[in-house]
LOBA-409468 format. One record per residue (C-alpha): residue in one letter; x, y, z; residue number from 1. Coordinates in Angstrom, 1 decimal. Layout:
N
(A (X Y Z) NUM) ...
END
This chain:
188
(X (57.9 92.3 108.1) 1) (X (60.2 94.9 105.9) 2) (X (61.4 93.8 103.3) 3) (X (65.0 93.8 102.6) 4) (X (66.7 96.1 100.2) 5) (X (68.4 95.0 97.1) 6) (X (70.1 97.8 96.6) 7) (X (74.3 97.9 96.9) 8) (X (76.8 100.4 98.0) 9) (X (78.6 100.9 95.1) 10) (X (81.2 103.6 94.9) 11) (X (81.4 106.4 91.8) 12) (X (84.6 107.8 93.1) 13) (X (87.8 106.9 94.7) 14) (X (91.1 109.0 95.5) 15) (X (94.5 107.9 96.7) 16) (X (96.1 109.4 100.1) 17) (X (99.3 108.9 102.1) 18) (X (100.9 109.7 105.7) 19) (X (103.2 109.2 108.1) 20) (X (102.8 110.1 111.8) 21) (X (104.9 109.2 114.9) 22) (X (104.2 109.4 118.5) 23) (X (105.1 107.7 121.4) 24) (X (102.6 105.5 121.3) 25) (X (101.6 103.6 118.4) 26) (X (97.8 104.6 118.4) 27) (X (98.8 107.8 118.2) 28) (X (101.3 107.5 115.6) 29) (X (98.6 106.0 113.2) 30) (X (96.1 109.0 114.1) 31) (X (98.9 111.3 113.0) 32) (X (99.3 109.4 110.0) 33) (X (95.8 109.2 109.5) 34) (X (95.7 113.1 109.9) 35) (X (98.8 113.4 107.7) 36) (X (96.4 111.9 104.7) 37) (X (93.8 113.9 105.5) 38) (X (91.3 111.8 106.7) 39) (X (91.7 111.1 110.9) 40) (X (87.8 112.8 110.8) 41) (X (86.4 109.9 109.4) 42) (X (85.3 106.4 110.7) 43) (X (87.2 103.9 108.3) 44) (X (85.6 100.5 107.4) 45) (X (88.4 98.7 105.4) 46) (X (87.3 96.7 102.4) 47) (X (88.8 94.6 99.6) 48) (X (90.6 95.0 97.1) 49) (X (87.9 95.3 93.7) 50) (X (87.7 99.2 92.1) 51) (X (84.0 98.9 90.7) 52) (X (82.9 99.5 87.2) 53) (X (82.8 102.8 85.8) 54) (X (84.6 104.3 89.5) 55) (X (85.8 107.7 88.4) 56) (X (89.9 108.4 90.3) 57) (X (89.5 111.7 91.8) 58) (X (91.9 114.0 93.1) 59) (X (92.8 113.6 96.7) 60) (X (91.7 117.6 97.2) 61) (X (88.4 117.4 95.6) 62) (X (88.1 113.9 97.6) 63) (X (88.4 115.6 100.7) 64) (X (86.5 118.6 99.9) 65) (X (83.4 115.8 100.0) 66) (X (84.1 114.2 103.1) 67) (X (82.3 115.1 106.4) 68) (X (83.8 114.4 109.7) 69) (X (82.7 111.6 111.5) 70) (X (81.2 110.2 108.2) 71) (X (81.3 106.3 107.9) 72) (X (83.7 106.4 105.0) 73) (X (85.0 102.5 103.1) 74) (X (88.7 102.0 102.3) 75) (X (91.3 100.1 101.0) 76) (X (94.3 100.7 103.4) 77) (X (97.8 99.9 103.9) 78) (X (99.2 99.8 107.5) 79) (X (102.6 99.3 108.6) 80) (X (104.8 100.3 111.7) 81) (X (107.6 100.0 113.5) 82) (X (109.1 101.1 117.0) 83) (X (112.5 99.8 116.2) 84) (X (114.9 102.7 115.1) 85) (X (116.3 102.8 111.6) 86) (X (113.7 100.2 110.5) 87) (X (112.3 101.1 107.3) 88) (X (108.7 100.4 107.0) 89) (X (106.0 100.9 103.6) 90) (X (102.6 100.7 102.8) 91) (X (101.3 101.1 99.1) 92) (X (98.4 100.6 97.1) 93) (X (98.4 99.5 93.4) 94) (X (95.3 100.3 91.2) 95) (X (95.1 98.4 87.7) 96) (X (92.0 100.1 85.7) 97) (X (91.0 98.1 82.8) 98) (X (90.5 99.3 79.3) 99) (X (86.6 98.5 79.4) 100) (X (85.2 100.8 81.5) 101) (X (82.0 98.5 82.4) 102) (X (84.4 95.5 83.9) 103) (X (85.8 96.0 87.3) 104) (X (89.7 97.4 88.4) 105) (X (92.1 96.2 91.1) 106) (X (93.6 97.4 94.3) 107) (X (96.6 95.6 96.3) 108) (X (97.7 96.5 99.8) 109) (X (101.0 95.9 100.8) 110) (X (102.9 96.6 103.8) 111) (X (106.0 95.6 104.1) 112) (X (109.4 95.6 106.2) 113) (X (112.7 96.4 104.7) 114) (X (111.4 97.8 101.1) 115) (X (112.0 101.8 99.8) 116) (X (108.9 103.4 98.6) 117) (X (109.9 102.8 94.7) 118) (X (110.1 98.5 95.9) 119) (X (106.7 98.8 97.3) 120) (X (104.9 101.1 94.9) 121) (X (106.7 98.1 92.0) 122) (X (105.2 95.5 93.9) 123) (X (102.1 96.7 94.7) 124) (X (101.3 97.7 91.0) 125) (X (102.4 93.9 90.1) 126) (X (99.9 93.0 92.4) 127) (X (96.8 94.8 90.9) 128) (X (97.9 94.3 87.7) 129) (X (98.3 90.5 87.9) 130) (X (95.0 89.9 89.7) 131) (X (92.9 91.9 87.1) 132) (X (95.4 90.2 84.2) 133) (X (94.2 87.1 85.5) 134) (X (90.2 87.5 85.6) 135) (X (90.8 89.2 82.2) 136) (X (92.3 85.8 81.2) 137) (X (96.2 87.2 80.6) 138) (X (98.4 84.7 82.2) 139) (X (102.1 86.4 82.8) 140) (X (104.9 84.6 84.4) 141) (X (105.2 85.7 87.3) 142) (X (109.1 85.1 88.0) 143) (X (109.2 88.0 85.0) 144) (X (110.4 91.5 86.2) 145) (X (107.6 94.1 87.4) 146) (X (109.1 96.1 84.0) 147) (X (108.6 93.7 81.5) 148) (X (104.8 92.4 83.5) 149) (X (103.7 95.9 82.8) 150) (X (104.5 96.2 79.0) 151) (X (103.0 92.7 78.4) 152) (X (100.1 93.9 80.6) 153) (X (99.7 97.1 78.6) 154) (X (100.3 95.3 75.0) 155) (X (97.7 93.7 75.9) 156) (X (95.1 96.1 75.5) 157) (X (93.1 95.1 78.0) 158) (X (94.8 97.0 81.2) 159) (X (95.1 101.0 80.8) 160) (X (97.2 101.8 83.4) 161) (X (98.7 101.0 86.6) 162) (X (100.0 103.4 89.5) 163) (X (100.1 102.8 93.2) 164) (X (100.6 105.7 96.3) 165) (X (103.2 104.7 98.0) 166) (X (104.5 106.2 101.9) 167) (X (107.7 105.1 103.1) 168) (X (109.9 105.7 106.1) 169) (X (112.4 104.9 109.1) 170) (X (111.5 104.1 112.7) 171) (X (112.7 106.9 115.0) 172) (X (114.4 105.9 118.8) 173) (X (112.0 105.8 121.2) 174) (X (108.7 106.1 119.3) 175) (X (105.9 104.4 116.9) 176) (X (106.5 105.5 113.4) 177) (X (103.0 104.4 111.2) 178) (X (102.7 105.0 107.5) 179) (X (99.4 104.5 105.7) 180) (X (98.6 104.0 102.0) 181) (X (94.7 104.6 101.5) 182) (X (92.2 104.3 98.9) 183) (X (88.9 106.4 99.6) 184) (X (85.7 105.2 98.5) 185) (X (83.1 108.1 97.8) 186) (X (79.4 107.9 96.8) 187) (X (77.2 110.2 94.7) 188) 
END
């Protein structure tokens, strides 16, 4: 019998990308969203929300440049959508890096209803931030403005920065509007 490798995917680089796409259908409008970022080539296995140690940010065109299509690619994605006109839909991701390179970063999805792109990108950076505050032992209140979270955060000196990508937008009448907020995963 084979033995069983030990060996983990770990990713060396990640880079951000946003879309939205509408159709009349709401399969369709997520493949144009998906095409709008620049990946709707690849085969995308969502994962959680940990940025490894030592994971280099990319930018999205030198990202892409690597991908193949049809490749199985990882991801941290955020999905909204809407068929209801006017409805204003958004999906971010937050990354929180941390000032030691060798310990592990965050990213938060969110997709929400009724939040502008500046709301969501806020609240998905509070999200990463606080969950890699909290393994790194900084305990914020969490009632506190995203404003004043990110200073303490950043004071602390053990969080480097913070950011999110952020795609916001209105249903249309009569179709599926999707937006997407994705974190690619690549491998040396």
């Amino acid at each position: 019998m084979a033995s069983i490798p030990t060996d983990c995917l770990v990713p060396s680089r990640v880079f951000l990308t946003k879309g939205v796409g509408r159709h009349r259908y709401q399969l369709k409008s997520f493949e144009e969203a998906l095409r709008a970022a620049g990946v709707a080539n690849q085969n995308l296995v969502q994962v959680s929300s940990i940025l490894p140690p030592k994971c280099k940010m990319v930018s999205k065109e030198a990202g892409l440049k690597d991908l193949v299509p049809g490749s199985i690619c990882f991801c941290v994605m955020a999905r909204t959508a809407t068929n209801e006109h006017g409805r204003l839909i958004a999906s971010s991701i937050g990354i929180a890096l941390p000032k030691d390179k060798s310990n592990w970063g965050y990213l938060s999805e969110v997709h929400e209803y009724g939040m502008n792109q500046q709301q969501a990108g806020d609240m998905a950076e509070d999200l990463a931030a606080e969950m890699l505050g909290t393994t790194l032992g900084l305990e914020v209140d969490p009632n506190t403005a995203w404003s004043e979270k990110e200073q303490e955060y950043k004071s602390s000196g053990l969080i480097i920065r913070t950011s999110n990508i952020t795609q916001a937008a209105s249903g249309k009448k009569d179709q599926w509007t999707t937006t997407v907020a994705i974190a690619m995963f690549l491998f040396d």
